[in-house]
Biopython code that builds the backbone (N, CA, C, O; Angstrom):
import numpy as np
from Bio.PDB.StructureBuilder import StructureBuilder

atoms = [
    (1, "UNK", "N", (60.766, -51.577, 56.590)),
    (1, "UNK", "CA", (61.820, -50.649, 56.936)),
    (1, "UNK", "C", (62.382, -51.032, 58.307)),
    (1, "UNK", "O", (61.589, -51.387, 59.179)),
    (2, "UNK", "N", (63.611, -50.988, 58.542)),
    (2, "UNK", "CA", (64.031, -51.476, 59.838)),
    (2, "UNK", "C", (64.260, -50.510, 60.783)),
    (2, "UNK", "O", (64.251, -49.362, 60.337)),
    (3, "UNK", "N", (64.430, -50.616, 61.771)),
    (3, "UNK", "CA", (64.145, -49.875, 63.462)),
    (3, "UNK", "C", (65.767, -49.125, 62.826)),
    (3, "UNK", "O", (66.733, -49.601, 62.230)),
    (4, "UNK", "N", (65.349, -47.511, 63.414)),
    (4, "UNK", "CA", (66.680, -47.033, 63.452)),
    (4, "UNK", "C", (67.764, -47.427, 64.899)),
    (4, "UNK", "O", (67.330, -47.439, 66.051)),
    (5, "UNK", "N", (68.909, -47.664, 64.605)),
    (5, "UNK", "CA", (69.762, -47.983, 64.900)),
    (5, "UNK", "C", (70.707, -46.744, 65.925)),
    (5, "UNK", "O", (70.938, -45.606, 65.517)),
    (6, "UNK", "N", (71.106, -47.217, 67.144)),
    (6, "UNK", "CA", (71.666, -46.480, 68.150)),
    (6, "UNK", "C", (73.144, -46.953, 68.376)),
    (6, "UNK", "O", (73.242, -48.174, 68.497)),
    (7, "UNK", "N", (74.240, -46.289, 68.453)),
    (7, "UNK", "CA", (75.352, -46.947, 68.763)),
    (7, "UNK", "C", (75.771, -46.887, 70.378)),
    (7, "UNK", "O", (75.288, -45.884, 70.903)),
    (8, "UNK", "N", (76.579, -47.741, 71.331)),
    (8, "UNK", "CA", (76.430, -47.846, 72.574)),
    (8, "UNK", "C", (77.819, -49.041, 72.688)),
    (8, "UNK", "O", (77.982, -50.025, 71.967)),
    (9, "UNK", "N", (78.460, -48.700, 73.516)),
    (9, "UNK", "CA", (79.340, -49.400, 73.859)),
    (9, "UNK", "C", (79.527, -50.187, 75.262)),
    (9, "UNK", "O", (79.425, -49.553, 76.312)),
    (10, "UNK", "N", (79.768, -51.395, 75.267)),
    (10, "UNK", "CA", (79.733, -52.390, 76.776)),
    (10, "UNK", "C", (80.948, -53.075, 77.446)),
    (10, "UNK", "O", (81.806, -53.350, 76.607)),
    (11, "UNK", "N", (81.101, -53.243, 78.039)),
    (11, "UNK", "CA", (82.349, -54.292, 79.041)),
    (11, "UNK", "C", (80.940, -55.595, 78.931)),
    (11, "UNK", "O", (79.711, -55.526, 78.937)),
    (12, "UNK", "N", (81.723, -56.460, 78.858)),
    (12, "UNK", "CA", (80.971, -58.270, 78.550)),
    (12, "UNK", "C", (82.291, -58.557, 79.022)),
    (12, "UNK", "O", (83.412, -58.085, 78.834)),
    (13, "UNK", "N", (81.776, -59.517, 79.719)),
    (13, "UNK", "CA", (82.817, -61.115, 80.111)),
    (13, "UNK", "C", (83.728, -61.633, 79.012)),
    (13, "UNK", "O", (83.293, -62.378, 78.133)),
    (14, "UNK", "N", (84.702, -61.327, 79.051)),
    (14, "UNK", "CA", (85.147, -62.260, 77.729)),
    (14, "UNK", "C", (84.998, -63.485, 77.351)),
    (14, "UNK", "O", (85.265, -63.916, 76.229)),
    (15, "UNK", "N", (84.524, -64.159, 78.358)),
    (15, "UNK", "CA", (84.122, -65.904, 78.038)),
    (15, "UNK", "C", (82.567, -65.588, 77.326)),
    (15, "UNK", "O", (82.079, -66.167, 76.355)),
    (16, "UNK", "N", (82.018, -64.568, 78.079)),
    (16, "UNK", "CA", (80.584, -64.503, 77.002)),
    (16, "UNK", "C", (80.956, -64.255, 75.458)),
    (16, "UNK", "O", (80.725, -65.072, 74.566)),
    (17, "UNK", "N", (81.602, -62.933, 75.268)),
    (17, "UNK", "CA", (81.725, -62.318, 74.195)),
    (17, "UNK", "C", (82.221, -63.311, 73.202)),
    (17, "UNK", "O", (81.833, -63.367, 72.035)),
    (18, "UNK", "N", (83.254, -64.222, 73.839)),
    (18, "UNK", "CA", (83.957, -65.399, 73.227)),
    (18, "UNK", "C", (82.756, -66.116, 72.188)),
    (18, "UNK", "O", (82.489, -66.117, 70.986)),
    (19, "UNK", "N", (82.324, -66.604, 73.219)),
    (19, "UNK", "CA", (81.545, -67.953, 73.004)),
    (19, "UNK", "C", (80.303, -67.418, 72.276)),
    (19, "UNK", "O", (79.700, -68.291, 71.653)),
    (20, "UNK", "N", (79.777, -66.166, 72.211)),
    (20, "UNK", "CA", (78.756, -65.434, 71.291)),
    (20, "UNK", "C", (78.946, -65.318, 69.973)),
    (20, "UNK", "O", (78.073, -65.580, 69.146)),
    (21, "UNK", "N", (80.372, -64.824, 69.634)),
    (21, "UNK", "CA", (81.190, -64.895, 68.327)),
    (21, "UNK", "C", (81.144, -66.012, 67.966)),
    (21, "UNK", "O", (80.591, -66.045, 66.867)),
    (22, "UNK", "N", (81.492, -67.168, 68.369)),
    (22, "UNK", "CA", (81.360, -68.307, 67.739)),
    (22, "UNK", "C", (80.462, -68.958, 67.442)),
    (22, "UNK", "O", (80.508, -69.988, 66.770)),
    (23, "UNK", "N", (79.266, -68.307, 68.028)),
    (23, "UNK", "CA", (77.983, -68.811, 68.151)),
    (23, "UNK", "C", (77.163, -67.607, 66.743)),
    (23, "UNK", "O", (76.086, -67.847, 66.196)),
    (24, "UNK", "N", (77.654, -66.929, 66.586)),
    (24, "UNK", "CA", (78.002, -65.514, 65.403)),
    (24, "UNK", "C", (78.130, -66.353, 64.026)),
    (24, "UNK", "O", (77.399, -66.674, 63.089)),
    (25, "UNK", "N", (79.442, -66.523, 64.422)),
    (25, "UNK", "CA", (80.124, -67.107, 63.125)),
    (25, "UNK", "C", (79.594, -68.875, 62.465)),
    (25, "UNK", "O", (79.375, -69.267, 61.319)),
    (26, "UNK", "N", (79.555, -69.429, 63.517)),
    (26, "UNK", "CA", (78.823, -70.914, 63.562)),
    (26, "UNK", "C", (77.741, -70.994, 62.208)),
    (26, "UNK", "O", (77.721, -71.539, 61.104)),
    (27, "UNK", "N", (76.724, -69.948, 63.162)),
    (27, "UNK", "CA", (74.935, -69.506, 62.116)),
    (27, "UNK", "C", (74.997, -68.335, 60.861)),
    (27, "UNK", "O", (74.055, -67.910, 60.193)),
    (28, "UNK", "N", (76.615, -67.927, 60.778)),
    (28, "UNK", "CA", (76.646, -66.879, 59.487)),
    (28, "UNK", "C", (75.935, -65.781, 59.853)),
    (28, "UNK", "O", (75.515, -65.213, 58.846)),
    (29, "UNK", "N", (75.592, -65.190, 60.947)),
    (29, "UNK", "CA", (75.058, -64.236, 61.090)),
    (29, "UNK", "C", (75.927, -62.989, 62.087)),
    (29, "UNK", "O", (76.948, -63.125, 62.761)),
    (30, "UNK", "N", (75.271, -62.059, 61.913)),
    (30, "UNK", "CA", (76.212, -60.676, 62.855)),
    (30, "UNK", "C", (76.203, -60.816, 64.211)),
    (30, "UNK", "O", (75.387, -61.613, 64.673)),
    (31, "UNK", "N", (76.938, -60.211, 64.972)),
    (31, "UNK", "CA", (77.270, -60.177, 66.385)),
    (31, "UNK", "C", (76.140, -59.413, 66.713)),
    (31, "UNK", "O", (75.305, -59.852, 67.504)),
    (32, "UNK", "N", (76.031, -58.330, 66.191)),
    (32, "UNK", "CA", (74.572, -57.302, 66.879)),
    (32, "UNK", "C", (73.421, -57.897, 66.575)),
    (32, "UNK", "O", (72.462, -57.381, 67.149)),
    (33, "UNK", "N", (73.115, -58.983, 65.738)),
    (33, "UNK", "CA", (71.738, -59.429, 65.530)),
    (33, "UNK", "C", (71.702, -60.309, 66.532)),
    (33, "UNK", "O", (70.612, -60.477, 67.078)),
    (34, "UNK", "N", (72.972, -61.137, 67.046)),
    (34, "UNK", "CA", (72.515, -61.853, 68.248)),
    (34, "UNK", "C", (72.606, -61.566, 69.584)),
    (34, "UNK", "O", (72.152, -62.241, 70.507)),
    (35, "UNK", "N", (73.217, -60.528, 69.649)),
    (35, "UNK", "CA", (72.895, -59.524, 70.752)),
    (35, "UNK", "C", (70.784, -58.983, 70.998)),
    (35, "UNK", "O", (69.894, -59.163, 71.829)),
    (36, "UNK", "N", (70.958, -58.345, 69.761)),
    (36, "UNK", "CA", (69.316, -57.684, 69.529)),
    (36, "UNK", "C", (68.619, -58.750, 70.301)),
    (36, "UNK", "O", (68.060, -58.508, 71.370)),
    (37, "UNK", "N", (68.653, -59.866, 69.783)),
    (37, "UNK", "CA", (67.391, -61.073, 70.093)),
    (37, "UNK", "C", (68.013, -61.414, 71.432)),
    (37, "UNK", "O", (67.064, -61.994, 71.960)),
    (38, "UNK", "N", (69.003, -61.429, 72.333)),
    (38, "UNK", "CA", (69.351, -61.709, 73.597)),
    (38, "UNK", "C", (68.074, -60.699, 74.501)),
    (38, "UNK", "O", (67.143, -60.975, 75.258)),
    (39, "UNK", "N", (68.607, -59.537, 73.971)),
    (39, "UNK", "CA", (68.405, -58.118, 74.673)),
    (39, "UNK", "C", (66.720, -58.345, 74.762)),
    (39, "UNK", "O", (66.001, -58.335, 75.761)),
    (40, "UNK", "N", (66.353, -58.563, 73.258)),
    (40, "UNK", "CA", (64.682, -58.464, 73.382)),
    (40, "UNK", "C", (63.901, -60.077, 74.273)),
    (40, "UNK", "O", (62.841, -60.128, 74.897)),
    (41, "UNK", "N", (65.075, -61.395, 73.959)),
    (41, "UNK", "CA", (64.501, -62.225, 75.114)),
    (41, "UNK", "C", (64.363, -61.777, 76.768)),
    (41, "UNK", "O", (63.380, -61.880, 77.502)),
    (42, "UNK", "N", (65.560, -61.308, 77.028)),
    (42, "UNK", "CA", (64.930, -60.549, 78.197)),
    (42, "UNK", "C", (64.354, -59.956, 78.408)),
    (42, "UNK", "O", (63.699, -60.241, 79.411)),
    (43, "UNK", "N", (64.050, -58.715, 77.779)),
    (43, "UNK", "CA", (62.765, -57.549, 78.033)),
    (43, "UNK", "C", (61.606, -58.454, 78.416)),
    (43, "UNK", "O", (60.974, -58.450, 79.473)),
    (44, "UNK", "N", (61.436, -59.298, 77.256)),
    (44, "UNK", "CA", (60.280, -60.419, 76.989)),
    (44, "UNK", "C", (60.139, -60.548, 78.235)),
    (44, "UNK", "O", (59.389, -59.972, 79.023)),
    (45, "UNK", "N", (61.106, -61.545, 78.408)),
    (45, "UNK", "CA", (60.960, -62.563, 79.742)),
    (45, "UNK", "C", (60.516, -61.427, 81.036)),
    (45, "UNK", "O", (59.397, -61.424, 81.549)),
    (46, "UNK", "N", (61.465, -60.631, 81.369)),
    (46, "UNK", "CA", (60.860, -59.740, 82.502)),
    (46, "UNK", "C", (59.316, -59.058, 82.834)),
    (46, "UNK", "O", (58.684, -58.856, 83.871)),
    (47, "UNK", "N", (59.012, -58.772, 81.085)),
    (47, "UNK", "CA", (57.637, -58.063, 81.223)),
    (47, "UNK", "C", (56.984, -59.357, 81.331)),
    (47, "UNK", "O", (55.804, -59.010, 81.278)),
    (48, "UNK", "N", (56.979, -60.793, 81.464)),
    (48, "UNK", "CA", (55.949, -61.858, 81.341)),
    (48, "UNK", "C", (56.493, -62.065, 83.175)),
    (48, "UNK", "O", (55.458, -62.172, 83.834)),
    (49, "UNK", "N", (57.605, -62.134, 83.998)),
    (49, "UNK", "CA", (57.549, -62.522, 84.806)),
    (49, "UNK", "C", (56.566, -61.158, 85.638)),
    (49, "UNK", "O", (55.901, -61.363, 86.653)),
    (50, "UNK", "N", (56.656, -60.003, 85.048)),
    (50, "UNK", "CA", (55.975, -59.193, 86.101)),
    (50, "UNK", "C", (54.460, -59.595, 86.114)),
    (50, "UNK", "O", (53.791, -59.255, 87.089)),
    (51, "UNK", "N", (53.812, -60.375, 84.979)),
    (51, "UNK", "CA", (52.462, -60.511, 84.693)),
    (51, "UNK", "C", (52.621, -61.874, 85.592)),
    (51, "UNK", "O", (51.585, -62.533, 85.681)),
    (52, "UNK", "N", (53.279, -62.166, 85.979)),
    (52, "UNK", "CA", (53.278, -64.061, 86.668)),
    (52, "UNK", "C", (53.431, -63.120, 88.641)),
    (52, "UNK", "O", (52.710, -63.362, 89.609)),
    (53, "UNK", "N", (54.404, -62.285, 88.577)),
    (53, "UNK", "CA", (53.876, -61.743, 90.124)),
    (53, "UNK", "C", (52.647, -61.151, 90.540)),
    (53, "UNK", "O", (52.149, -61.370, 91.645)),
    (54, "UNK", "N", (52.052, -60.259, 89.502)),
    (54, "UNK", "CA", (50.941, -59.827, 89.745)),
    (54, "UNK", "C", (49.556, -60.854, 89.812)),
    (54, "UNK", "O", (48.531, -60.563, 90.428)),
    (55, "UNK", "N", (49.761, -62.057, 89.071)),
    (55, "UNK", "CA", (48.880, -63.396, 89.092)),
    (55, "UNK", "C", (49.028, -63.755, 90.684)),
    (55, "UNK", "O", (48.103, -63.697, 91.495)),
    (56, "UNK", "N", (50.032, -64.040, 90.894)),
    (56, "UNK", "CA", (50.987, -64.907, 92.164)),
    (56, "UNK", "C", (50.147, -63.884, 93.310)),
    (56, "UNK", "O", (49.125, -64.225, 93.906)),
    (57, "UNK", "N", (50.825, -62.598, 93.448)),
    (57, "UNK", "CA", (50.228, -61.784, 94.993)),
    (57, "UNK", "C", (48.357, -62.014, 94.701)),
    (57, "UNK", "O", (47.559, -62.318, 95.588)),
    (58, "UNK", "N", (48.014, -61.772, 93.256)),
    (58, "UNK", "CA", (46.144, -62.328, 93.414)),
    (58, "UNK", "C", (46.180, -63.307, 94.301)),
    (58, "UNK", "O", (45.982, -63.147, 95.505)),
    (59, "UNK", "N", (46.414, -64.284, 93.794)),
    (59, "UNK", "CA", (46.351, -65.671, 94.496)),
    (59, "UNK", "C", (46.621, -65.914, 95.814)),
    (59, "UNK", "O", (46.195, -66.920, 96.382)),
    (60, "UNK", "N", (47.356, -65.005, 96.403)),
    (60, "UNK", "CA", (48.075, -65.218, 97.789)),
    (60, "UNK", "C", (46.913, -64.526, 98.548)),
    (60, "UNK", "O", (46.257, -65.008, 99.472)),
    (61, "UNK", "N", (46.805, -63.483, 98.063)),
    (61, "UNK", "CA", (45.782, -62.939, 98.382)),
    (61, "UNK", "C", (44.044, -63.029, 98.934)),
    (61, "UNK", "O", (43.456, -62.560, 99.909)),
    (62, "UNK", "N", (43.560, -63.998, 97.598)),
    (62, "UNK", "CA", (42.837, -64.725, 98.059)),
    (62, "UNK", "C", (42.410, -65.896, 98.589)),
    (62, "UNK", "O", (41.237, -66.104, 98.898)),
    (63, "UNK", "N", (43.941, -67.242, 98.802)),
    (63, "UNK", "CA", (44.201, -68.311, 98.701)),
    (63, "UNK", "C", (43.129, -68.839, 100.242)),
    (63, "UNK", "O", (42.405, -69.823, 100.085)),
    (64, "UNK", "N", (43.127, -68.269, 101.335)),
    (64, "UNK", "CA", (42.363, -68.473, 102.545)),
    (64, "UNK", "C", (40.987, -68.733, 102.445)),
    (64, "UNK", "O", (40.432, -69.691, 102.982)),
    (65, "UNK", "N", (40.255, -67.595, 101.529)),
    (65, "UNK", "CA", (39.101, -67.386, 101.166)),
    (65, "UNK", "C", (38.701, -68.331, 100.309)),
    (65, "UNK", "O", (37.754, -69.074, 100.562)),
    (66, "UNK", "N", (39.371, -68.385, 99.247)),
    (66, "UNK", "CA", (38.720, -69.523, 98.256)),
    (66, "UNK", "C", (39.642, -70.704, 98.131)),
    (66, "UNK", "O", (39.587, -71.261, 97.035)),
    (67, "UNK", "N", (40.489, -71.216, 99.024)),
    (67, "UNK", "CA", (41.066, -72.666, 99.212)),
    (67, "UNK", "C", (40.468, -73.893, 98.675)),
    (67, "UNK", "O", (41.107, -74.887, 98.330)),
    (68, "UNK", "N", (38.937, -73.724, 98.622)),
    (68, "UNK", "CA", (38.473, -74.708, 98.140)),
    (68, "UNK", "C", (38.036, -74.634, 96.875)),
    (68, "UNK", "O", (37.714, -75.672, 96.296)),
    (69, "UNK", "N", (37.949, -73.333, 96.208)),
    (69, "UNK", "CA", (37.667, -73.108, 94.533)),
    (69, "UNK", "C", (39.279, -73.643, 93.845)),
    (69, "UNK", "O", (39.406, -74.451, 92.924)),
    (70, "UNK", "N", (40.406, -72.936, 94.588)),
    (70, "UNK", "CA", (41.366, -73.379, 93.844)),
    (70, "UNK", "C", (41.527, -75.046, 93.645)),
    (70, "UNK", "O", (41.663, -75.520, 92.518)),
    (71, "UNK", "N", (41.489, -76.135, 95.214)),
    (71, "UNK", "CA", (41.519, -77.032, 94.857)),
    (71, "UNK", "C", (40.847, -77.748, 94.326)),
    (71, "UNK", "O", (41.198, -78.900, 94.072)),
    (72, "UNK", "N", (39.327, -77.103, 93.914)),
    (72, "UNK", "CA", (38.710, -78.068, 92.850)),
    (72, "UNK", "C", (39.466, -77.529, 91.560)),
    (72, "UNK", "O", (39.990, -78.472, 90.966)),
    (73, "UNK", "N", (39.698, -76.219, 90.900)),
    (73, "UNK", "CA", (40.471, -75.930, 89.405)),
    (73, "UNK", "C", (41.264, -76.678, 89.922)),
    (73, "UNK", "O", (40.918, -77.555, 89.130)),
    (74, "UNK", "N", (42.298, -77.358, 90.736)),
    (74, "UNK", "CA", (43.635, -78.465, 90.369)),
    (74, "UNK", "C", (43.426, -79.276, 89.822)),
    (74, "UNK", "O", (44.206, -79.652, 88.947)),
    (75, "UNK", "N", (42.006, -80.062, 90.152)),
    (75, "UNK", "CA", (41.880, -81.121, 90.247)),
    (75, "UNK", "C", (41.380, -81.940, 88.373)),
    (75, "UNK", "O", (41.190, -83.150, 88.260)),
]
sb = StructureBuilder()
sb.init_structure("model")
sb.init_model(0)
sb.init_chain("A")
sb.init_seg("    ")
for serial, (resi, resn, name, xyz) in enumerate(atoms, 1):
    if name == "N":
        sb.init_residue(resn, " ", resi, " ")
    sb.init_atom(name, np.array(xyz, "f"), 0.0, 1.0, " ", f" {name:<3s}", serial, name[0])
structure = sb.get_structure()
């Protein structure tokens, strides 16, 4: 069964909107399905970069203390 559906209206760049349509029409598929998968690559991407800052401040964190554990894992 598919996700219910919300309607919502946007201002886009017209060189985006352009070049999306054609990129639409190109693969035979709908404008909102390639919107959907834009929308959900970003969510993606943001919730993985917040898991890459929270790694990052660990590390900074302890980088003084264990300088020499990390550069043996480089190695």
């Amino acid at each position: 069964m598919s996700q219910p559906r919300e309607h919502f209206s946007a201002d886009l760049d017209a060189s985006l909107l352009a070049e999306l349509k054609t990129l639409a029409e190109a693969e035979g598929r709908e404008l909102r399905v390639l919107i959907d998968e834009a929308i959900a690559g970003l969510l993606k991407a943001k919730k993985a970069s917040n898991v890459r800052d929270h790694v990052m401040a660990t590390y900074k964190a302890t980088h003084d203390e264990y300088a020499d554990v990390y550069k043996k894992l480089a190695e």
